[in-house]
VEXDREN-2710 file (C-alpha; in Angstrom, 1 decimal):
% VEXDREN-2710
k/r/px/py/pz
1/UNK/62.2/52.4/-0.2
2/UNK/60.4/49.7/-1.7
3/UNK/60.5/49.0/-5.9
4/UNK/57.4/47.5/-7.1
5/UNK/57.1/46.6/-10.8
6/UNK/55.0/49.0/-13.0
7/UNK/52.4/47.4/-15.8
8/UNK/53.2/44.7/-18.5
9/UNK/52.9/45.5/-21.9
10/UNK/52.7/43.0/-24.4
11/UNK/54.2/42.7/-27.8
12/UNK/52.3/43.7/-30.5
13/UNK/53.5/42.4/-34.2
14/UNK/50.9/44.2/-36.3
15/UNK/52.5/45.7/-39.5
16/UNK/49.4/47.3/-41.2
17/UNK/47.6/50.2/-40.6
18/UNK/44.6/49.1/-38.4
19/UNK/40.9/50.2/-38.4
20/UNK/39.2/52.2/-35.3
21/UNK/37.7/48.8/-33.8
22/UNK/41.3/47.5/-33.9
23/UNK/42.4/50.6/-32.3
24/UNK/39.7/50.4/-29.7
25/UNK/40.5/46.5/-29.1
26/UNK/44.5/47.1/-28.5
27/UNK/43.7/49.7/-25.9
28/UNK/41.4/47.7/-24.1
29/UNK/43.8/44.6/-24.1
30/UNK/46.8/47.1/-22.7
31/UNK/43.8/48.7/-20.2
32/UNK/43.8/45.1/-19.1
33/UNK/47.2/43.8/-18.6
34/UNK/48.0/46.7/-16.9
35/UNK/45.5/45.6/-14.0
36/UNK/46.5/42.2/-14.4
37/UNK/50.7/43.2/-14.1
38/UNK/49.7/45.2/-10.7
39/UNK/48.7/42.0/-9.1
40/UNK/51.9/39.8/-10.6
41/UNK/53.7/41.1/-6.8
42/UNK/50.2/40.5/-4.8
43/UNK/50.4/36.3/-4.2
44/UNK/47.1/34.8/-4.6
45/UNK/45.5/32.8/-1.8
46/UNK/46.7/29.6/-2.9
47/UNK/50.5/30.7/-2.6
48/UNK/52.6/31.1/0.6
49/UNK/55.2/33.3/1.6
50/UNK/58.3/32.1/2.2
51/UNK/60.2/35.0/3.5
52/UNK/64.3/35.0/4.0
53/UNK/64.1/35.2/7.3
54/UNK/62.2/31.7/7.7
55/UNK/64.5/30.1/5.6
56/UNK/67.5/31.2/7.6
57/UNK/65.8/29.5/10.1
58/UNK/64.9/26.0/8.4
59/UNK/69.1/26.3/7.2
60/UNK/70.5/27.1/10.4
61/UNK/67.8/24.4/12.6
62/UNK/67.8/21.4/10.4
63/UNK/70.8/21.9/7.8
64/UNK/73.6/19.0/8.2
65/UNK/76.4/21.7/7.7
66/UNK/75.1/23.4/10.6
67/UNK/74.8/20.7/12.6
68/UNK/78.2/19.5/11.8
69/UNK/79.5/22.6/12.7
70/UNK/77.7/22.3/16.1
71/UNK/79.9/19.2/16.4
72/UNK/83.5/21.3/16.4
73/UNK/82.2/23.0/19.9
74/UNK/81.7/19.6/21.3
75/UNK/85.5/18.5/20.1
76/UNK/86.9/21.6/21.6
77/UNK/85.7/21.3/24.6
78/UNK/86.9/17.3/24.8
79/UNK/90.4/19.2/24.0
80/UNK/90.2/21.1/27.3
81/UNK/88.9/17.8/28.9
82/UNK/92.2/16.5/27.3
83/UNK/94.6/18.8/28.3
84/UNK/93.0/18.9/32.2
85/UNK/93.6/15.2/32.2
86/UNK/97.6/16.1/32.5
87/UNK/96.4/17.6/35.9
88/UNK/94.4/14.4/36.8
89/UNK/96.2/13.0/40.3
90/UNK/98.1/9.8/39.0
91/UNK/98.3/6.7/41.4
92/UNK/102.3/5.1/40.9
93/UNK/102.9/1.6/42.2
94/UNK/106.4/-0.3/41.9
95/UNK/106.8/-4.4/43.7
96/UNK/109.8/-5.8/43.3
97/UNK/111.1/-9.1/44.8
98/UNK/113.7/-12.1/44.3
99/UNK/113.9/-15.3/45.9
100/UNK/116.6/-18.2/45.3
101/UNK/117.4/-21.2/46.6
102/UNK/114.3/-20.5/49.4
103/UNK/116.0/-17.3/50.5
104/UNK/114.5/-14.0/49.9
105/UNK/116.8/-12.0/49.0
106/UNK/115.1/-9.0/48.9
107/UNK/111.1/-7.5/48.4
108/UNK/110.8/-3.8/47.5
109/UNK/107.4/-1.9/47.5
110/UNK/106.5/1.6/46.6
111/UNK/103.1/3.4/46.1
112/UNK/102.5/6.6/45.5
113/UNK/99.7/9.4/44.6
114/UNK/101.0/12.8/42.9
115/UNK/99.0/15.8/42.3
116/UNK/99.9/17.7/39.5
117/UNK/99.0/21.7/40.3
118/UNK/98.6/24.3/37.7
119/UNK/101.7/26.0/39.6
120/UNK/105.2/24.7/39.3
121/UNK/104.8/22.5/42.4
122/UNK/103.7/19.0/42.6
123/UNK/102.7/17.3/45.7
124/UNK/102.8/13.5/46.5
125/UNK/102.1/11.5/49.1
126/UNK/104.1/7.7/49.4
127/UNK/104.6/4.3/51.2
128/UNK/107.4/1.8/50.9
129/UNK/107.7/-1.4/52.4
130/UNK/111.1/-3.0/52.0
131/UNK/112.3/-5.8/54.0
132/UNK/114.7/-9.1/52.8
133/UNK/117.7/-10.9/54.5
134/UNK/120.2/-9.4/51.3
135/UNK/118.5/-5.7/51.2
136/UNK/120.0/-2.9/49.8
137/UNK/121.2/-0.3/52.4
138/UNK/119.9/2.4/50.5
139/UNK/116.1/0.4/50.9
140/UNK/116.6/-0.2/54.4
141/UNK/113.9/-0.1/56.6
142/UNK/113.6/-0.7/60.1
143/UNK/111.1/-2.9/61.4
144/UNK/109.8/-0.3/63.8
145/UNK/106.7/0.3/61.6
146/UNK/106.8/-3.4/60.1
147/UNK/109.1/-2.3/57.7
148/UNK/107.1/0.5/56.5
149/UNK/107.7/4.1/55.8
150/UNK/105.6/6.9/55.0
151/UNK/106.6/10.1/53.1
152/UNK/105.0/13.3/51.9
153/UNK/107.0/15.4/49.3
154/UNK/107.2/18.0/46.7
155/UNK/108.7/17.7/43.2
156/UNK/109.5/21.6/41.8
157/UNK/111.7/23.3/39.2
158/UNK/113.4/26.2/39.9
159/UNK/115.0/26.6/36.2
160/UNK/113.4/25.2/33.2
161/UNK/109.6/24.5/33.6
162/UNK/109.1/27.4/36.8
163/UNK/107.3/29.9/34.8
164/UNK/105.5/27.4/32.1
165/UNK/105.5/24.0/31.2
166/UNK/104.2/21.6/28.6
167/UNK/100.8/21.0/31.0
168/UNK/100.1/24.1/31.5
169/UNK/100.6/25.3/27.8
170/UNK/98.6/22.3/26.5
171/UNK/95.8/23.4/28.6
172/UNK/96.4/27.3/27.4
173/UNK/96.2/26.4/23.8
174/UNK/93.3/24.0/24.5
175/UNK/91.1/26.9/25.7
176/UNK/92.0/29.0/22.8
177/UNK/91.4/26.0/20.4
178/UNK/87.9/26.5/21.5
179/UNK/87.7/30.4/20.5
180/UNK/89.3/29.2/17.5
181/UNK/86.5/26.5/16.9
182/UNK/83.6/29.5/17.9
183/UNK/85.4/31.4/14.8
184/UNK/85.5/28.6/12.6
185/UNK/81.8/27.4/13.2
186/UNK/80.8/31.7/12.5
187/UNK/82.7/31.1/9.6
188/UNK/81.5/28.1/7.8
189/UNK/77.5/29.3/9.2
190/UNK/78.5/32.5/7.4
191/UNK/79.1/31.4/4.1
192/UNK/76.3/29.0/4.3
193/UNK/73.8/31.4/4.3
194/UNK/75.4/33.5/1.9
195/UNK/75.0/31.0/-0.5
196/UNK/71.3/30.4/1.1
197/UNK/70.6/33.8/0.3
198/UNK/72.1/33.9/-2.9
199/UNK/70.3/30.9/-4.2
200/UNK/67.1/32.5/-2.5
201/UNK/67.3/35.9/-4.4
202/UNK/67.8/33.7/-7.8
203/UNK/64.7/31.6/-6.7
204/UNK/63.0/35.2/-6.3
205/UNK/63.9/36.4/-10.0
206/UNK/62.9/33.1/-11.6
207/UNK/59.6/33.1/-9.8
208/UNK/59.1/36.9/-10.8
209/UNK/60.3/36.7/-14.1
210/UNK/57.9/33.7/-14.6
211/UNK/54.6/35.6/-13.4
212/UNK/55.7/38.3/-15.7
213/UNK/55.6/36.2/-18.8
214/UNK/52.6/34.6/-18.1
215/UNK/51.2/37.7/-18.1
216/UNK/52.8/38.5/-21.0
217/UNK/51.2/35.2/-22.7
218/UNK/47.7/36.2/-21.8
219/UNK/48.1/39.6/-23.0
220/UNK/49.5/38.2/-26.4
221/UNK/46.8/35.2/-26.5
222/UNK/43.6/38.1/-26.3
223/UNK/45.4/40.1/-28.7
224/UNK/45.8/37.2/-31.3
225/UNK/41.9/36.0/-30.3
226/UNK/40.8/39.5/-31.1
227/UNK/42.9/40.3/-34.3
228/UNK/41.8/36.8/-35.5
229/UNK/38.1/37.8/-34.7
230/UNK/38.5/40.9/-36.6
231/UNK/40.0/39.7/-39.7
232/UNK/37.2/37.1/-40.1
233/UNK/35.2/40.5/-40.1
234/UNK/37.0/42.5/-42.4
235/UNK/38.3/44.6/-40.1
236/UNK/41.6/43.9/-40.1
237/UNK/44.1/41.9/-42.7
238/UNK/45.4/38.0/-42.3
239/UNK/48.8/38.8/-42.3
240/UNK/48.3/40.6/-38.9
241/UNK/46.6/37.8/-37.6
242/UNK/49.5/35.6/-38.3
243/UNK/52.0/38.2/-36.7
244/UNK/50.2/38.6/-33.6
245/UNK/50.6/34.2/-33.3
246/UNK/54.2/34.7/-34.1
247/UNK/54.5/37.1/-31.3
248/UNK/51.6/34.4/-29.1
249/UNK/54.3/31.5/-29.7
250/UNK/57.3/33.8/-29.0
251/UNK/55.5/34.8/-25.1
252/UNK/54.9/30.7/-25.0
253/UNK/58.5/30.0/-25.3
254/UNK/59.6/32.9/-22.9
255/UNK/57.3/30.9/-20.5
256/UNK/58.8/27.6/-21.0
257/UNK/62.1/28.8/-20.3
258/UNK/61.2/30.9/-17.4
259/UNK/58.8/28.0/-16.1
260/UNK/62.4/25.4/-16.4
261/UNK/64.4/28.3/-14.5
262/UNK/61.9/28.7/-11.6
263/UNK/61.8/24.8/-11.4
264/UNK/65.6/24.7/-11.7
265/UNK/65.7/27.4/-8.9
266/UNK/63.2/25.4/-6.8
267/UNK/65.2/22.5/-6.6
268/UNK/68.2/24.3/-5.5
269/UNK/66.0/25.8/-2.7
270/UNK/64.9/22.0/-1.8
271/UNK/68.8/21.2/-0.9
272/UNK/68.8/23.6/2.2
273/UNK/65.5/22.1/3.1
274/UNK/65.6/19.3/5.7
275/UNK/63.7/18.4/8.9
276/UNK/64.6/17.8/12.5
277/UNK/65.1/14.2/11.7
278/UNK/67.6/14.6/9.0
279/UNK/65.6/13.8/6.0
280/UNK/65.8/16.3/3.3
281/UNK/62.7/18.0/2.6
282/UNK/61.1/19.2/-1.5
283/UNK/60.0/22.6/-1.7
284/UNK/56.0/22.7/-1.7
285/UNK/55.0/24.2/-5.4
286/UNK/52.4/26.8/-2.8
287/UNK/55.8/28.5/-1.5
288/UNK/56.6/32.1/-2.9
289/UNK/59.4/33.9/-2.3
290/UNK/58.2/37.5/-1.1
291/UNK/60.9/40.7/-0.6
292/UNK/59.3/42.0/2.7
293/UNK/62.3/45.1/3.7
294/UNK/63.1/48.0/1.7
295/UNK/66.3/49.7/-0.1
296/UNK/69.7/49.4/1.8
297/UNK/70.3/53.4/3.6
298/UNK/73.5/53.2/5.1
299/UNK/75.6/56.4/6.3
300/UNK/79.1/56.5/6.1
301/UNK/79.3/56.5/10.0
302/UNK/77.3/53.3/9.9
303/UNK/79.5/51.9/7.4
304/UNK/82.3/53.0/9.4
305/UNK/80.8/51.2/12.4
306/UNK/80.5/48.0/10.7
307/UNK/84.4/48.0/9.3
308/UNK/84.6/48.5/12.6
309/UNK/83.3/45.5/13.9
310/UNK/84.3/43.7/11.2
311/UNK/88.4/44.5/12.6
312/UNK/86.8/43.4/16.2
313/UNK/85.0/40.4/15.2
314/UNK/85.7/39.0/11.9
315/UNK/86.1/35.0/12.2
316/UNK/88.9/35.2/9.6
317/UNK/90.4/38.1/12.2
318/UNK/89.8/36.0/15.2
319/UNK/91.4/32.7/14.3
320/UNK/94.3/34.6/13.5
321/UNK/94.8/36.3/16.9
322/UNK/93.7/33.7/18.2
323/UNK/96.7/31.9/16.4
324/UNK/98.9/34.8/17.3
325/UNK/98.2/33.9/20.7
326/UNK/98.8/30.1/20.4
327/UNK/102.2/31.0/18.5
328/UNK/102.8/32.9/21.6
329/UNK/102.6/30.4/23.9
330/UNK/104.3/28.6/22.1
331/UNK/107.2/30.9/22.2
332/UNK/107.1/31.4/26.1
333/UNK/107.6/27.7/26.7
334/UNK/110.4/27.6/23.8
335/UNK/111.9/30.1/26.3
336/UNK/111.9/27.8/29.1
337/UNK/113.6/25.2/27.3
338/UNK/116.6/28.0/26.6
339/UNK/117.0/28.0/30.9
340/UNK/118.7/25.1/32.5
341/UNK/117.0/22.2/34.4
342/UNK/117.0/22.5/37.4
343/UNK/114.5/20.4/39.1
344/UNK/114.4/19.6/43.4
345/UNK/112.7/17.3/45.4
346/UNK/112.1/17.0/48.9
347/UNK/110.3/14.0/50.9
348/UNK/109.8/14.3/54.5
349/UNK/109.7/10.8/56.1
350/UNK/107.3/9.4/58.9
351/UNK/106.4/13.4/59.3
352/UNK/103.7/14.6/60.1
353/UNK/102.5/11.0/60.2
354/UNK/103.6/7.7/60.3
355/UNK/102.6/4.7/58.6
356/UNK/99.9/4.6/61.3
357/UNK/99.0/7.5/60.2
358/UNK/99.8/8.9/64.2
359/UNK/101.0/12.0/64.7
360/UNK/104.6/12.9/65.0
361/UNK/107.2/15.2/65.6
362/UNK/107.7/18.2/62.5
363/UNK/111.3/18.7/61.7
364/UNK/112.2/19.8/58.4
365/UNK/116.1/19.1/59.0
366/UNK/115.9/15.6/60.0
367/UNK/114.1/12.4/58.1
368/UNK/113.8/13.6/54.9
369/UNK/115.1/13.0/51.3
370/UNK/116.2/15.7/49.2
371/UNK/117.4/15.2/45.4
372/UNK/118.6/17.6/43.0
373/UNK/118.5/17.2/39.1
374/UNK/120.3/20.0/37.1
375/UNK/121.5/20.0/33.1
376/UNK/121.8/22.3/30.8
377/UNK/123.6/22.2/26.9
378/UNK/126.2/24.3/26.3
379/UNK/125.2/26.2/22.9
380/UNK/121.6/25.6/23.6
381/UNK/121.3/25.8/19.6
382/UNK/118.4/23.6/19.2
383/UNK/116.9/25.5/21.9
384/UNK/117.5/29.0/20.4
385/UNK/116.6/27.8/17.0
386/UNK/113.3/27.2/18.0
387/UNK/112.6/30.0/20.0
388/UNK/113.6/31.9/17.1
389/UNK/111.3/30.4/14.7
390/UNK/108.5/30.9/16.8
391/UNK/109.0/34.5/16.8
392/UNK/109.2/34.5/12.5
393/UNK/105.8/32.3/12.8
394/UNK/104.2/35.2/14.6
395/UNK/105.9/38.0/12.5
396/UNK/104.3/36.0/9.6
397/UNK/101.0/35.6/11.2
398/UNK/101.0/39.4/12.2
399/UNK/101.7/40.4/8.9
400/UNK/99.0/38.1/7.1
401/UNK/96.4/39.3/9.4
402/UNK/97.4/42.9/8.7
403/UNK/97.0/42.3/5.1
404/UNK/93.7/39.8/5.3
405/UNK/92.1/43.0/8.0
406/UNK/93.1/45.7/4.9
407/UNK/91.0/43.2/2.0
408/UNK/88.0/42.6/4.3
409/UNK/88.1/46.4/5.1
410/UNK/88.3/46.6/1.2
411/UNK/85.8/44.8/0.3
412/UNK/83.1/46.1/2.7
413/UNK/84.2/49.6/1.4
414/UNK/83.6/47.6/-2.5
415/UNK/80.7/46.3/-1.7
416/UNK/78.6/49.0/-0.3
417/UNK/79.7/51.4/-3.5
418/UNK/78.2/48.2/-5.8
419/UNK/75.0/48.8/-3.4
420/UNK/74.5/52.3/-3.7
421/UNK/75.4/52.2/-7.3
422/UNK/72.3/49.8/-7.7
423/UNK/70.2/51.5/-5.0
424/UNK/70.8/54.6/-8.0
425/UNK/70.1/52.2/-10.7
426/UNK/67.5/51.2/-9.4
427/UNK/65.4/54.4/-8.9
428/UNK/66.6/55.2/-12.6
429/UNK/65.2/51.7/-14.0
430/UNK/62.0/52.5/-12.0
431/UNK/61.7/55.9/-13.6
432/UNK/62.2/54.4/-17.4
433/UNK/59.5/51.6/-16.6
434/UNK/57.1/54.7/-16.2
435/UNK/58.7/56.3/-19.0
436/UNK/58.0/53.5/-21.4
437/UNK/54.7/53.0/-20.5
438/UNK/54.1/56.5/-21.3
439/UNK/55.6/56.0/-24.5
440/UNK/53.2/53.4/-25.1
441/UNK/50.1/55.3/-24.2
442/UNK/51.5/58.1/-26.4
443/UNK/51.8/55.3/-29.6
444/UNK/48.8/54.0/-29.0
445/UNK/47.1/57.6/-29.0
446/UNK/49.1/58.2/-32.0
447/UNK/48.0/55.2/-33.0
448/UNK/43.9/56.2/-33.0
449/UNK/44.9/59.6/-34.6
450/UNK/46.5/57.3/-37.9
451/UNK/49.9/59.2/-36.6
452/UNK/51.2/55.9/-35.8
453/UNK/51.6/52.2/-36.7
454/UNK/51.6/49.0/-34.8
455/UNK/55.6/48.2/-35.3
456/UNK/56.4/51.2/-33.1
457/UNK/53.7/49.7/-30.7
458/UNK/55.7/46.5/-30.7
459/UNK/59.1/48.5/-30.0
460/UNK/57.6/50.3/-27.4
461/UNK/56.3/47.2/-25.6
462/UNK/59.6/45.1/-26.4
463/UNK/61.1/47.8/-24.6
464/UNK/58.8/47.7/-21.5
465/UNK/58.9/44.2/-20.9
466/UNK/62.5/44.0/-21.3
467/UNK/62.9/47.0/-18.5
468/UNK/60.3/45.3/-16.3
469/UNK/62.4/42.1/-16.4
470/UNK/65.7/43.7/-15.9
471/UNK/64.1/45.9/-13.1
472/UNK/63.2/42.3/-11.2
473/UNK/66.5/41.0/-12.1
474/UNK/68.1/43.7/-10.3
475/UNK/65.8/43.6/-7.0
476/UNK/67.3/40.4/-6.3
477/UNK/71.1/41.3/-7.5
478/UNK/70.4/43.7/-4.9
479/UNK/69.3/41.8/-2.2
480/UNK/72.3/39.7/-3.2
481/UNK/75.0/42.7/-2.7
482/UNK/73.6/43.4/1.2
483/UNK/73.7/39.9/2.0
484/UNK/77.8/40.4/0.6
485/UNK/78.1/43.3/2.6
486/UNK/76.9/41.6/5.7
487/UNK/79.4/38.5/4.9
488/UNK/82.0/40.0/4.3
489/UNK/81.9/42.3/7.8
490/UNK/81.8/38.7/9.5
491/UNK/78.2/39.2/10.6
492/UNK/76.6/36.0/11.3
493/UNK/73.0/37.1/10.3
494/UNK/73.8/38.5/7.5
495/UNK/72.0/41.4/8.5
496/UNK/68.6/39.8/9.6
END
């Protein structure tokens, strides 16, 4: 339900025993700030609202943290262009030649295109030329093809590197980098607006609080015009004519300092202000903050809902499964490294083609080249060291997020008890604004039966106004706790 402020009173500091026209005149001065409080919540047609929801917008469109943060998406996904690059088919080109004394003694030529795969195999495709009067045997040629020789192969392991490798992990923890970024961008937009709205809600109290006392000025100015009036006819005594100025000056300086807080809070406003071109932008003096929704109602199945989600999709709780994940991966290829290396390659020569790239006879058991490439430590203690501290890195991170899921479960539970506690406090306050304005009627009744006196006036109305402004106060402490309990379930919104 929505709280609206009842009726400023204003102090009265009259210490003697008025006459009936004073009587008369104090009621008709309380008649009248009690229309003029009604409206303090109506904006006048010169003001703006400038509702929370439009200033989420302005922060998240134009504000240079959120922009920046738009910026990590853009790295991540230049780290999954990264890591794809290992996959990128890679030309290889060796010459080598010697010649002394006007003989050539030998000029050796290999090119070559691989194609690294996501699977353990990697095709390539090659030519070598290799001719020279003091050749190597192993480079020999004939010169059947002009000395040229065409091969088609595959590089695989079959120990170390068969399940995962470091290409395929790189590209593994490039795509969770980028779920990682998403979390970290909720993250940082999160508490952004928190403080948005937290600075928003203190812009709202200042600007309230301000209205209030300037009500609370203009009630005080017409009582001191009127007692004045009415001591310069005998109808009332000097000194109460200098006590209702004392209490004039008193609402004058309440302004001031609420006028230098709504400035203050203005101006903290400005710094989430900026256009589309970067350039900050000043609060316009028109704009008035407005609360537009009412009290929080929340059952404890909703609430339940919302820890739930919170455990689901938390940005704190997502980077660290994500990391969890990562960790993981980087314990599967520790694993591979604990296997031996056992890598095989195969090259069929001038088959299927030759260097004419005509066809030719298919036979795996003839013109080929086959190598085989196998080590392996003995105590492998590097190897199972690291494996091993991979799997206490993930132990760690399981236990952190256990304990980081049980505080942000804790706080949403700590939270929504501080905002029904002030949903109750505030229906309470509410109730005791009436209350004290019926005490005030019933003074000022006492007052024309000569039951009364004008210092228990002034109590009363102390009392008011000091409800009133704690009851405004409150409002945006409120408003302040749900935007809490939206942040701290992860919720990006905050609720909007």
């Amino acid at each position: 339900m929505f709280i609206a402020l009842n009726h400023l009173r204003n102090v009265l500091v009259l210490q003697s025993k008025p006459s009936l026209l004073l009587v008369i005149m104090l009621c008709s001065v309380i008649t009248r700030a009690q229309s003029i409080t009604d409206s303090v919540f109506i904006l006048p047609d010169t003001a703006r609202s400038f509702t929370l929801e439009n200033f989420y917008f302005l922060v998240l469109e134009n504000h240079p943290i959120a922009k920046q943060t738009a910026l990590l998406s853009d790295f991540a996904r230049q780290e999954i262009r990264l890591a794809r690059g290992n996959f990128d088919p890679k030309v290889e080109m060796q010459y080598l030649t010697k010649n002394f004394k006007g003989i050539e003694y030998y000029r050796l030529f290999d090119g070559q295109i691989k194609f690294p795969t996501a699977t353990p195999v990697e095709p390539k495709v090659g030519i070598e030329r290799n001719k020279g009067q003091f050749l190597n045997r192993e480079h020999f040629i004939g010169n059947e093809y002009d000395f040229q020789q065409l091969y088609i192969g595959v590089a695989m392991p079959l120990g170390r590197g068969l399940i995962t490798d470091e290409r395929r992990i790189a590209l593994k923890q490039a795509e969770l980098f980028q779920g990682l970024t998403e979390a970290e961008q909720i993250k940082i937009i999160n508490k952004l607006l928190l403080e948005a709205a937290k600075d928003y809600w203190g812009w709202y109290n200042a600007y309230y609080h301000y209205r209030l006392l300037n009500r609370a000025v203009v009630v005080a100015q017409e009582i001191f015009r009127r007692t004045k009036i009415n001591a310069e006819q005998g109808e009332a005594a000097v000194i109460d004519t200098i006590q209702a100025k004392i209490t004039w000056q008193q609402r004058l300086i309440e302004q001031q300092e609420a006028l230098l807080d709504f400035q203050n809070t203005g101006i903290v406003i400005s710094t989430y202000l900026w256009d589309s071109l970067g350039n900050p932008l000043a609060l316009l003096p028109q704009m008035a903050p407005v609360l537009e929704k009412d009290l929080l109602t929340m059952s404890r199945q909703e609430l339940n809902a919302l820890a739930e989600q919170a455990r689901t999709n938390h940005p704190e709780l997502r980077k660290m499964s994500i990391k969890i994940m990562q960790l993981d991966n980087e314990r599967r290829l520790a694993a591979e490294f604990v296997k031996p290396r056992l890598d095989i390659n195969y090259s069929m020569l001038n088959q299927p083609f030759n260097p004419w790239f005509e066809t030719t006879t298919f036979d795996l058991s003839d013109n080929y080249k086959f190598g085989l490439d196998f080590s392996f430590p003995l105590f492998i203690r590097k190897e199972r060291a690291k494996l091993a501290q991979t799997r206490i890195k993930i132990s760690g991170t399981e236990y952190e997020r256990t304990l980081t899921e049980r505080q942000i479960i804790n706080d949403i539970n700590a939270t929504y008890n501080a905002i029904t506690n002030t949903a109750a406090i505030l229906v309470n306050l509410a109730d005791m604004v009436n209350n004290y304005e019926r005490l005030l009627r019933a003074e000022l009744l006492n007052l024309e039966n000569g039951e009364s006196d004008l210092f228990k006036i002034n109590i009363q109305q102390e009392k008011l106004i000091e409800s009133q402004t704690k009851l405004v106060k409150l409002l945006s402490e409120y408003e302040k706790q749900k935007a809490m309990l939206y942040w701290a379930a992860g919720i990006r919104n905050l609720g909007l």
